[in-house]
Structure formats: C-alpha cells, structure tokens
N, C-alpha and C positions, 0 to 999 in steps of 0.2 A: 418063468424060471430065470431068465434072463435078467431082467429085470427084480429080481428077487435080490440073485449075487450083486448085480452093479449096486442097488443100495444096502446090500452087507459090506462092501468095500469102501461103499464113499463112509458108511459108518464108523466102521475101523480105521479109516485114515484119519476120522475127526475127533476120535477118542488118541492117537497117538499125537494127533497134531495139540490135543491140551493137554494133554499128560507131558510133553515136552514144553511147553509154555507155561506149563506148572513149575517144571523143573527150574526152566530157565529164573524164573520169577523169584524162587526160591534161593539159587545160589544166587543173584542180583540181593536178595537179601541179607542174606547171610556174609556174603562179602561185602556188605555196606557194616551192618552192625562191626565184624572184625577190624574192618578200618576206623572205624569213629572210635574201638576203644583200645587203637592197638596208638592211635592218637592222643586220644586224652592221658596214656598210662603217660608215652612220651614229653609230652607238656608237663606232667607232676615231676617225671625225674630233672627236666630244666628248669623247672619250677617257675612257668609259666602260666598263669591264674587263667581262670574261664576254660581248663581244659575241655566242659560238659558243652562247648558249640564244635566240636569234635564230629555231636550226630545232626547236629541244624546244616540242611543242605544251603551252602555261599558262605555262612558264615564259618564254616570250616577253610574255606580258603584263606579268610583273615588266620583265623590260627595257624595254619600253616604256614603263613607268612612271617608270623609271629615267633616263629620257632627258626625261620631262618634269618632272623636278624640277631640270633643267639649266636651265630656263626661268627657276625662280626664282631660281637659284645667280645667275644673270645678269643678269637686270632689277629685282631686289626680294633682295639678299643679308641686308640688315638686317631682313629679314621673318624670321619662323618659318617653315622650309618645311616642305607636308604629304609625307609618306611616298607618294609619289603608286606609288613600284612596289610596296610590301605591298597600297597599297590598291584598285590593279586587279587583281592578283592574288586579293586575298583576295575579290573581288567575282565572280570566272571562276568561280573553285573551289567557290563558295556556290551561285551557278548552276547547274554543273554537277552539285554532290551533291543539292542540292534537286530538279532537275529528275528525276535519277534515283531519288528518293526517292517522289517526287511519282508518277511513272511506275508503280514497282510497287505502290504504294496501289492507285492508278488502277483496277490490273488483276484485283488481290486485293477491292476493293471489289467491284465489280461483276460477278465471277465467282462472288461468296459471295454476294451480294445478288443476282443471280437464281437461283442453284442454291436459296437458303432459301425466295423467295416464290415459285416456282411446286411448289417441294415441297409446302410447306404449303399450298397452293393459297390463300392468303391475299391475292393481286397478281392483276390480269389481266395479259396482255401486255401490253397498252397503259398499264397505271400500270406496271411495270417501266421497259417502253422511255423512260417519261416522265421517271421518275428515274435513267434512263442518261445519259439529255440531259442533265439539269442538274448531274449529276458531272460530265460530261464540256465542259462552259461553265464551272465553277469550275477546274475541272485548266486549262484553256484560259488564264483569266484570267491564276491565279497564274503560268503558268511565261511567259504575255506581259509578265507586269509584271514578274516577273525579269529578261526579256530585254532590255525598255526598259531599266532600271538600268542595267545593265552594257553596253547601247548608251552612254548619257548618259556612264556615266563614259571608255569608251573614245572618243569624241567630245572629251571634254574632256583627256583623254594626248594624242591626235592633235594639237589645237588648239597646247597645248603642246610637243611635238614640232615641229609647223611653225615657230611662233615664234622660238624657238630655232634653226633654220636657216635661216629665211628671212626673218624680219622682220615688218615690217608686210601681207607677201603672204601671211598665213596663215590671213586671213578667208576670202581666195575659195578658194584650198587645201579646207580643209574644207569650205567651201557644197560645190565640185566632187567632193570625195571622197565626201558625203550623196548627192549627186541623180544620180552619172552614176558604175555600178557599176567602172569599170575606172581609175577616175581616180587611185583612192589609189593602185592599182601605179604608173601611171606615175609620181606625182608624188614617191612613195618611192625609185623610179629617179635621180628627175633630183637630187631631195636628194642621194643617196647617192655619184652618179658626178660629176655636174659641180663643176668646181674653184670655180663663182660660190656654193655653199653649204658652210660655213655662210656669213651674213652678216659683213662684216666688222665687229669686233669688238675688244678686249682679250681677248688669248691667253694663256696661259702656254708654256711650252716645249713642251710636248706635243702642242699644238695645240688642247688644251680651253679653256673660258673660264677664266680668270684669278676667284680666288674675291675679293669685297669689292670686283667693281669692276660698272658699270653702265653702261646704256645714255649718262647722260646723260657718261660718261667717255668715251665713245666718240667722243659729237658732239664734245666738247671737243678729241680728238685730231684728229678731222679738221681743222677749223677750226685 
C-alpha cells in the first residue's frame, strides 16, 4: 500500500512537473514570435529593410542595432554615427563563441585535472575539489562579465530604439523594461501597433525619418 501511494505521488509530481515545462515552453514561445513581429512592424514604420531577421535568432541583434542608429540619423545627423547593428551583433556572437569555448575548457580542464591528480596520487580529494571551485568561480566570473557587456550594450540599442519612437518617454521605457520582466514585450507591442509611435517628426515618403533633419526642425514645424 505504501508503496502503491509513494509511486502515485512521484507520478503526479511528473505529470505537473511537464505540464509546467509545457507551459513554460509555450510562453518562451509565444513571447518569442510577439517580439520578432512587434520588431519587424517597428522596422517597416522606420523603414528599415530586412525587417523578416526580426525571427532569426543573432541576427535580430543586428536589426536592432539597425534601428538604433535611426536615433542618430534623427537627433544628431551632423554627428559620425556608430555602426550600433555590427556592434550588437558582433558583441552576441563574441558571447556566444566565448561562452562555448569557455564551457568545454571548463570541462576538459577539470576532467583531466582530476583523472591526473588522483592517478598519481599527488592531490587529496579535498585539494582537487578545492581547485574545482576555483575553476569553476573563474568560468563563472568571465562568462558573467561577458554577459554584463552585451546586457549594457543591449540596454543602450533599447534606449535608442525607444527614443527614436517615442521621444523623451524612453527613460521610463527602459527603467521598466530593467526592473519588471514582461515590460519590454509590452512596450515593444505598443511601439509597434499603436498609430501614436513613432513620435511625430520630419518624414520622408516612406514614412522613415527624413535624413539631415532634427529634432530642433521639428519644434520649428510645429510652432
């Protein structure tokens, strides 16, 4: 009987535990497709071409880089502007091969470093385990500080990104996308579908920004 219940339970715990692993699978999905076309809408109203790598996972980093060099095209044309989609891009991709690179070191290290020292009986367990640790706080560090990087620079696409459709709303935009996990979807929604973004502006036909002109062109129209 006993024995009965314990594997009714462990049953039921493994039907909840994929039914929740369903779930999660599912909004990971669903929140991918909303971003890749709450993106691509975005890039057609700046009218920046190749919107459809929106759903290609990296090369959406380039378009969104792509869209925050619209920022400058707009408020600062007499500026140099930086290559902002090579440079989030080239910043993913660095990430991603480092990290992978980083990983099977990792694993080669430390697979060869205790099969040697307890062969040679040269290591006790405990200075092995000691020197597992502190591999494993260096792998830690570097692929955190990678992470950060390529946070920062994707934080500063964003910023740019908001700016460019929305104006001076693109400080709290971002504070909200940092500290409250589902904000950026929405606010990439509301960028994307509502006819109040982008800000109004100097346009060209297309409906992109008109190049060589600026914000302070803009107050002048109004007025």
């Amino acid at each position: 009987m006993g024995n009965a219940m314990a594997a009714l339970i462990v049953g039921i715990m493994a039907v909840i535990a994929l039914a929740l692993w369903g779930v999660l699978m599912l909004w990971v999905l669903v929140t991918y497709v909303l971003s890749s076309v709450s993106l691509m809408k975005i890039s057609k109203k700046l009218g920046v071409e190749k919107g459809w790598l929106a759903f290609i996972p990296m090369a959406n980093y380039w378009l969104m880089g792509k869209l925050a060099e619209e920022d400058g095209k707009r408020y600062h044309p007499e500026k140099k502007q930086k290559k902002w989609g090579k440079i989030y891009l080239t910043a993913g991709i660095v990430y991603l091969v480092a990290t992978l690179l980083l990983t099977v070191a990792f694993i080669i290290f430390t697979t060869v470093f205790t099969i040697m020292g307890v062969r040679n009986g040269e290591m006790t367990a405990a200075s092995v385990s000691f020197v597992q640790n502190l591999v494993q706080i260096v792998f830690n560090f570097l692929v955190y500080a990678m992470m950060i990087v390529v946070m920062i620079f994707g934080y500063i696409v964003l910023y740019k990104l908001y700016h460019v459709m929305a104006g001076s709303s693109a400080t709290w935009m971002l504070i909200l996308s940092i500290f409250v996990p589902v904000a950026q979807l929405v606010i990439m929604l509301l960028l994307a579908f509502s006819s109040k973004y982008p800000v109004e502006g100097p346009y060209d036909e297309s409906g992109a920004f008109a190049e060589g002109q600026t914000e302070e062109y803009a107050v002048q129209t109004e007025e």
